[in-house]
C-alpha positions in Angstrom: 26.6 -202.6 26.2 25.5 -200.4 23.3 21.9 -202.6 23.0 23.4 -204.0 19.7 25.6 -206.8 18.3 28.1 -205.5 15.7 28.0 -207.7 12.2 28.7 -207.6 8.7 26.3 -207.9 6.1 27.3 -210.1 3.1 25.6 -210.9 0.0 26.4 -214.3 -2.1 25.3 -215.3 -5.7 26.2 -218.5 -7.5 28.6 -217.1 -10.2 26.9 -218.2 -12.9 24.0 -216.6 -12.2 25.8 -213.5 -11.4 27.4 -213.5 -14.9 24.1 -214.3 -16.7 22.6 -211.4 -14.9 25.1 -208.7 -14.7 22.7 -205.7 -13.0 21.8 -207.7 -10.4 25.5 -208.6 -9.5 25.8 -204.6 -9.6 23.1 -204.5 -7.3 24.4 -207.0 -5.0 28.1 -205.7 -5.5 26.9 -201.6 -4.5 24.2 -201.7 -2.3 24.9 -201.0 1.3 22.6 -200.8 4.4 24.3 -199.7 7.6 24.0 -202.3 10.3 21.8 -199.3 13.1 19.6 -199.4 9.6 19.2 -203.1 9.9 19.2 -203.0 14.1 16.3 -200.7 13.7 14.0 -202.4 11.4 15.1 -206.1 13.0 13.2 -204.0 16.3 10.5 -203.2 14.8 9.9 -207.0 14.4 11.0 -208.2 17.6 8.6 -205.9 18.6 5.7 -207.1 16.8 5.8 -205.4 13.2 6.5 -208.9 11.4 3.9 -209.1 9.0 4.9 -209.1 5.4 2.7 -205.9 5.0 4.8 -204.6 8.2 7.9 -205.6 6.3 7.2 -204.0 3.1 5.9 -200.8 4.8 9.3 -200.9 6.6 11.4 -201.4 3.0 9.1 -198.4 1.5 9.7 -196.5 4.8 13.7 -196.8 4.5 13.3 -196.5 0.2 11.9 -193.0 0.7 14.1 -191.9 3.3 17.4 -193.0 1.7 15.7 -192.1 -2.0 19.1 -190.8 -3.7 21.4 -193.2 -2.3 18.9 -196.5 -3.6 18.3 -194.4 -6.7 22.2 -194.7 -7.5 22.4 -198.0 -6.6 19.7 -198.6 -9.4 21.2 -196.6 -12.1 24.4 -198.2 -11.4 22.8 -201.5 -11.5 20.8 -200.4 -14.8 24.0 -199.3 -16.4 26.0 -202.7 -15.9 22.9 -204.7 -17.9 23.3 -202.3 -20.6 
């Protein structure tokens, strides 16, 4: 029992949408959060951090850590609504 359930993260957009909005299908196509990522921050609220304020704090917290890989996923996303 490694204190975690193993899953896979998957993200779904009505293709229509996804074609009328073609950075945001980038997005949604490159961005990857690892699952002890997601195991961590899913913690912190078990544990009481669930606020939206706690929530955000915890995106900005993970955003600043993980700065050049969100970056790329941005520019690539910028770069398909060209």
């Amino acid at each position: 029992n490694y204190g975690y359930q193993a899953n896979t993260q998957h993200t779904l957009a009505n293709r229509d949408w996804a074609e009328a909005n073609p950075a945001a299908a980038k997005l949604f196509a490159v961005m990857e959060v690892s699952n002890n990522d997601i195991s961590a921050q899913n913690l912190r609220m078990r544990d009481g951090e669930d606020s939206a304020k706690d929530i955000e704090r915890h995106a900005d917290a993970w955003i600043a850590a993980n700065r050049d890989r969100f970056d790329g996923w941005l520019a690539q996303a910028r770069a398909a609504g060209e």
